[in-house]
Phi, psi and omega in degrees: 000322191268014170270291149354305174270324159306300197247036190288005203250340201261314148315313158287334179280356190268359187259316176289321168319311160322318208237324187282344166306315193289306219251358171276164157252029160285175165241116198247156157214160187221117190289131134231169175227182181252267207221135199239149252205096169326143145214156186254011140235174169272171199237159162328126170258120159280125167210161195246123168290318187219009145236156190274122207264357146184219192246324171224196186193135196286138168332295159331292192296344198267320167313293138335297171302304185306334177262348176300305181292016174280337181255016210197130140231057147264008139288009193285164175073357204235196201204092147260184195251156156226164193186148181252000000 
């Protein structure tokens, strides 16, 4: 809740970003995380289609999921959490 009232002006803008996605013919995924956090190597990635499965992530890792999705579409169309 108290994430929500801190960043609501940052949460509305990820919902339009959302609905001009949702309204495309792309084919999208839309990462989301809380907060990322070095690590100097990478870790094990956890990921959710809908709740976040921890708190941060290394830049590295995030860098990694995204291109791992260039070959994977089970995310095309979604918004997962990711995490280490």
């Amino acid at each position: 809740m108290a994430f929500r009232l801190l960043y609501s002006e940052m949460i509305e803008d990820k919902r339009k970003e959302l609905q001009i996605l949702q309204t495309s013919r792309l084919d999208w995924t839309l990462v989301r995380l809380l907060f990322i956090k070095e690590h100097r190597k990478s870790q094990a990635i956890k990921e959710d289609a809908f709740d976040m499965p921890g708190f941060n992530i290394s830049s590295r890792d995030i860098a990694r999921f995204m291109i791992e999705q260039i070959h994977n579409s089970s995310y095309i169309g979604k918004t997962p959490f990711i995490s280490n």
